[in-house]
MIVEXGU-394912 format. One record per residue (C-alpha): x, y, z. Coordinates in nm, 3 decimals, always signed. Layout:
% MIVEXGU-394912
X,Y,Z;
...
% end
This chain:
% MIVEXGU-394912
+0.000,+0.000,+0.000;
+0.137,+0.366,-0.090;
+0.088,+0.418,+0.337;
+0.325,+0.145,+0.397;
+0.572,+0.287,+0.146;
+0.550,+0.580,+0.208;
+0.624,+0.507,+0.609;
+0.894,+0.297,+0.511;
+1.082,+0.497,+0.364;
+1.063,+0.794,+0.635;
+1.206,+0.559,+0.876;
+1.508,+0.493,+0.658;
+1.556,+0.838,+0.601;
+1.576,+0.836,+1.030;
+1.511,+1.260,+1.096;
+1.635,+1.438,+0.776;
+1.357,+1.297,+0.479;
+1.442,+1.375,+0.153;
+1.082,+1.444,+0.064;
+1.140,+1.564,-0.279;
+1.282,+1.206,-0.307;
+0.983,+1.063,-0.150;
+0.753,+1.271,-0.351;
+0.939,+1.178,-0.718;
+1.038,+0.801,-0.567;
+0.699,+0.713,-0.426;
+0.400,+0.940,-0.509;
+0.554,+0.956,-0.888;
+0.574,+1.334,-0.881;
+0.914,+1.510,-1.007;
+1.033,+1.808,-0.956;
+0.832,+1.930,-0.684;
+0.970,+2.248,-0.474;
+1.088,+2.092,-0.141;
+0.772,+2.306,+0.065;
+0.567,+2.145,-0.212;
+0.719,+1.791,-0.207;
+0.693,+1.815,+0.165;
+0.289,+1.898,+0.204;
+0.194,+1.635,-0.059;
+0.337,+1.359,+0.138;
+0.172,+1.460,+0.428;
-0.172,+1.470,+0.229;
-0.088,+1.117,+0.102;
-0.060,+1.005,+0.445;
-0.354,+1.209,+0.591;
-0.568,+1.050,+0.236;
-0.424,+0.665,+0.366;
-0.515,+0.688,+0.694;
-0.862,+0.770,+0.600;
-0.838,+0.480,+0.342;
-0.740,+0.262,+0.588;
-1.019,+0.364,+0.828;
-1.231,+0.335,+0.556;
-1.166,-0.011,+0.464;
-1.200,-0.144,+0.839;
-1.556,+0.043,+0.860;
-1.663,-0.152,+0.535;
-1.519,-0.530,+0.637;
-1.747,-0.454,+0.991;
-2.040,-0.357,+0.801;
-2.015,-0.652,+0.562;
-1.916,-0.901,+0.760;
-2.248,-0.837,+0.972;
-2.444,-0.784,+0.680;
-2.662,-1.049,+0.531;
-2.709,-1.186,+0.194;
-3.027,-1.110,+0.147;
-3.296,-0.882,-0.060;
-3.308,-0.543,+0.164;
-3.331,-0.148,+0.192;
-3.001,+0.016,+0.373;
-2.848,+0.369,+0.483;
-2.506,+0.436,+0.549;
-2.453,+0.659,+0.798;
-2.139,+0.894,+0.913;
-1.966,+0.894,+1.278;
-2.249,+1.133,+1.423;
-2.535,+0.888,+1.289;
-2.596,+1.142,+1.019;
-2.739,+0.949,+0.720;
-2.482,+0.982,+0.395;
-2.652,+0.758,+0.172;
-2.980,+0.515,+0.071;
-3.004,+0.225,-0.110;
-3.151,-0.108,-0.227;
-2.982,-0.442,-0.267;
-3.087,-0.807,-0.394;
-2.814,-0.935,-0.204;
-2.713,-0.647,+0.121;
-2.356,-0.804,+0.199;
-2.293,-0.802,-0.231;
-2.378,-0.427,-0.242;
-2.226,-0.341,+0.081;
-1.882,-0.474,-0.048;
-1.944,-0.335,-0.373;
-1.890,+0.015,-0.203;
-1.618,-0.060,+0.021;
-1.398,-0.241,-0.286;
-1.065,-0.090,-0.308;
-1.073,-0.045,-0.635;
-1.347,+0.191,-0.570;
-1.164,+0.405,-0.337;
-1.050,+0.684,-0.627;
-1.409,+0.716,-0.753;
-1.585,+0.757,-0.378;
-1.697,+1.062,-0.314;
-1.546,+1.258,-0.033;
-1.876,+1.245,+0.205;
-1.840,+0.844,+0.121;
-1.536,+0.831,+0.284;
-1.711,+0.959,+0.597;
-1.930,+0.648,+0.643;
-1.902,+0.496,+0.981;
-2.176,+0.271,+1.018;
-2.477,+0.096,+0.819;
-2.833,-0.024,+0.872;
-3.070,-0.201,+0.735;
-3.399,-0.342,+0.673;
-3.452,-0.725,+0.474;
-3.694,-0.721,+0.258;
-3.939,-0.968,+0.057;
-4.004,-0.868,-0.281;
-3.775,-0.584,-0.535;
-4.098,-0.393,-0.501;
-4.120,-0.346,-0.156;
-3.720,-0.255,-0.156;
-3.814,+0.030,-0.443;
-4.060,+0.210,-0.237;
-3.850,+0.132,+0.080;
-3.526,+0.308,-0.010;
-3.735,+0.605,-0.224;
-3.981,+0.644,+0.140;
-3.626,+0.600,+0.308;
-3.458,+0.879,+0.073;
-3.799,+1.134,+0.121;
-3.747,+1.082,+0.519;
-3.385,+1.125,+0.577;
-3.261,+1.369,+0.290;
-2.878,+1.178,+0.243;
-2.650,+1.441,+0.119;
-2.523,+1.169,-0.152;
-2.828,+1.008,-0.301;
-2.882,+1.255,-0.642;
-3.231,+1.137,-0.679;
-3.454,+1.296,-0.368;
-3.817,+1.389,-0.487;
-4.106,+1.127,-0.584;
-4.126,+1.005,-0.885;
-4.283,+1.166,-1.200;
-4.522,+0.962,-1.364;
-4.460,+1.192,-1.732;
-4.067,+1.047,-1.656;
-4.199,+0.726,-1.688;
-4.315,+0.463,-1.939;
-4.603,+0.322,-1.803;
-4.890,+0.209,-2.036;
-5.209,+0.467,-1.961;
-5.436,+0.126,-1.844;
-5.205,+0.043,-1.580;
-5.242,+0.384,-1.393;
-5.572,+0.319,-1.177;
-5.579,+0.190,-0.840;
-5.438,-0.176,-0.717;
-5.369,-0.404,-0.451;
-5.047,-0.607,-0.548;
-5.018,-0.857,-0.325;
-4.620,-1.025,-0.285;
-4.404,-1.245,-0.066;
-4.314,-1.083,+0.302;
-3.937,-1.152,+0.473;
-4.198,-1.350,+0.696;
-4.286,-1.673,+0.579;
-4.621,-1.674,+0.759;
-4.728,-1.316,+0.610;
-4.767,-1.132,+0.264;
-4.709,-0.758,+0.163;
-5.030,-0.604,+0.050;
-4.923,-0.289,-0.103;
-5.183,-0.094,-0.242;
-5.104,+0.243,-0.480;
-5.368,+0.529,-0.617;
-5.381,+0.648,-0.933;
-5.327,+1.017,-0.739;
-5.000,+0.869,-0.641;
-5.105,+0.755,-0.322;
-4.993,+0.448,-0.125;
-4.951,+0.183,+0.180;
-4.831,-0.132,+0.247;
-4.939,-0.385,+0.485;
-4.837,-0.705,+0.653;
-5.064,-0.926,+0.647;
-5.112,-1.310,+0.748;
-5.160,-1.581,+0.502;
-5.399,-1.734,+0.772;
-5.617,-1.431,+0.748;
-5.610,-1.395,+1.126;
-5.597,-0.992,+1.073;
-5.714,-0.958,+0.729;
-6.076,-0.819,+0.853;
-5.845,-0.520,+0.998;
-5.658,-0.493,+0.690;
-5.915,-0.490,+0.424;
-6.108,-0.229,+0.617;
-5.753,-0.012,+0.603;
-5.772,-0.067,+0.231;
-6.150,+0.083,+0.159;
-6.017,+0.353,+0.358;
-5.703,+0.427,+0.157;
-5.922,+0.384,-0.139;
-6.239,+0.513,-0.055;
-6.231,+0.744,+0.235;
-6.279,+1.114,+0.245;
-6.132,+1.359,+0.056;
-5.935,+1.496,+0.362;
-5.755,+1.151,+0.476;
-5.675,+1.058,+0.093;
-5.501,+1.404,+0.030;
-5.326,+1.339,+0.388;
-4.905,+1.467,+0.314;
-4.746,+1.121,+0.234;
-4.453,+1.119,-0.050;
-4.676,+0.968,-0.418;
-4.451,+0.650,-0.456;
-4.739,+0.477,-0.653;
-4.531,+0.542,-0.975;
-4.300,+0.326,-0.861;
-4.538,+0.041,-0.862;
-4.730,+0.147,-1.160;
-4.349,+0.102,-1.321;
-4.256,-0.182,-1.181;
-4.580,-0.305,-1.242;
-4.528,-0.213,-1.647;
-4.188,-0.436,-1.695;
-4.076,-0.676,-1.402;
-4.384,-0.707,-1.165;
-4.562,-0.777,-1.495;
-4.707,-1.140,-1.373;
-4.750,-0.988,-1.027;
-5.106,-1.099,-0.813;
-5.298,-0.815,-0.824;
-5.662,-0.676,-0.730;
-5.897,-0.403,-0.852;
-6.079,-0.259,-0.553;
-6.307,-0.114,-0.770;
-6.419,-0.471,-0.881;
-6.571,-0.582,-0.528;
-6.892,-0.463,-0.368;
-6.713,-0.323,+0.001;
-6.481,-0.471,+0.248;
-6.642,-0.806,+0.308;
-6.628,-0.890,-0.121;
-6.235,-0.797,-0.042;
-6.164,-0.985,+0.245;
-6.317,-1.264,+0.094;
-6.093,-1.231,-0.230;
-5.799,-1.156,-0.067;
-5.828,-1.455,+0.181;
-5.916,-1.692,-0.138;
-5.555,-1.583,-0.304;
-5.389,-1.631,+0.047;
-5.519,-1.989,+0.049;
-5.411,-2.091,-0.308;
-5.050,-2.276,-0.358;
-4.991,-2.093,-0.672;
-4.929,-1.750,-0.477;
-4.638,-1.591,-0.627;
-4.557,-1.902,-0.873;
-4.827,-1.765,-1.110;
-4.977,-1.468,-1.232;
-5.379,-1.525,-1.077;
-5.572,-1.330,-1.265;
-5.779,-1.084,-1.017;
-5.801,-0.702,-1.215;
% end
């Protein structure tokens, strides 16, 4: 490493270092003034010790982190939160960022990151409107991408912006996500059990998103529903979905939704519901 060499070398020079020498022999700069010579080896050592830091932060957070679907934030020494993403695999993408070779490239307010969190997740849906509700919340000075979505950004076939219940696989093997988006942009997710032990509570949640008053629909929550309405339009294409315009009220729901819950297909075919 150019720390090591660098180090080296001032020993054997013992109290008088040649650091025009060190500058043209090591950091591969010639001719540099001896003021000059002297101030960028101290920045090269200053830049390595943060490296070095650096690289012991990311094989802690790695090494805890698990290789699984999920929504994280890395986060400097004050628990300020630098930066949000998604992963398929967490302890893949967390070593992605903390690769040497990516050292040059990281941005300085990378370098800063101290510690990581994280939230497993069950479907690439869920982890989309995780990290954007994640990125709304917290602000990270590095994520470029900070308001909700534009739907005239996106792609999305006119019939498949209307209201939906999607329902998909939960981290919990006992439970599925019902996450439910608005053509307004609106949406919620819910946890909910495949026994339908608390599905009367959750359908009743749903008529509300859908079909309360005009007051708790319009309530401030960031409009992520583009996200599903795009997801929806290319890899969610075979997702299980519901039209809650196509029941009668909460019971015709509950009874629909319990009906999918109970079917072995879930999630290994498209079952047609819209």
């Amino acid at each position: 490493m150019l720390r090591d060499a660098l180090i080296a070398r001032l020993h054997e020079m013992g109290d008088s270092p040649d650091y025009q020498r060190l500058a043209s022999d090591v950091l591969g700069i010639r001719g540099a003034p001896p003021d000059l010579a002297r101030k960028l080896v101290s920045q090269a050592l200053v830049v390595e010790d943060r490296r070095e830091v650096w690289r012991r932060v990311g094989e802690s957070i790695c090494r805890d982190a698990p290789a699984a679907p999920g929504v994280y934030v890395l986060k400097d020494a004050d628990g300020r939160p630098l930066y949000v993403g998604k992963a398929v695999n967490l302890r893949r993408r967390l070593r992605a960022h903390f690769a040497e070779r990516r050292w040059r490239a990281t941005k300085s307010a990378m370098t800063r990151a101290a510690d990581a969190e994280w939230r497993e997740v069950g479907s690439e849906l869920e982890a989309l409107l995780g990290e954007a509700a994640l990125i709304d919340e917290l602000q990270p000075e590095v994520n470029v991408q900070i308001a909700a979505p534009d739907l005239r950004a996106r792609a999305i076939p006119p019939s498949l912006i209307r209201d939906v219940i999607v329902v998909l696989p939960s981290i919990e093997d006992d439970s599925v996500e019902l996450i439910a988006a608005r053509a307004d942009g609106g949406w919620m997710i819910q946890r909910t059990r495949k026994s339908g032990a608390d599905l009367a509570v959750h359908t009743q949640r749903l008529m509300k998103f859908f079909f309360g008053t005009r007051a708790f629909r319009s309530a401030r929550v960031v409009r992520l529903a583009p996200l599903v309405f795009s997801w929806l339009a290319r890899r969610g294409a075979e997702a299980t979905r519901l039209d809650p315009h196509h029941v009668a009220g909460a019971r015709e729901l509950r009874a629909r939704l319990a009906a999918l819950l109970r079917d072995d297909r879930l999630f290994r075919e498209r079952l047609e519901q819209c």
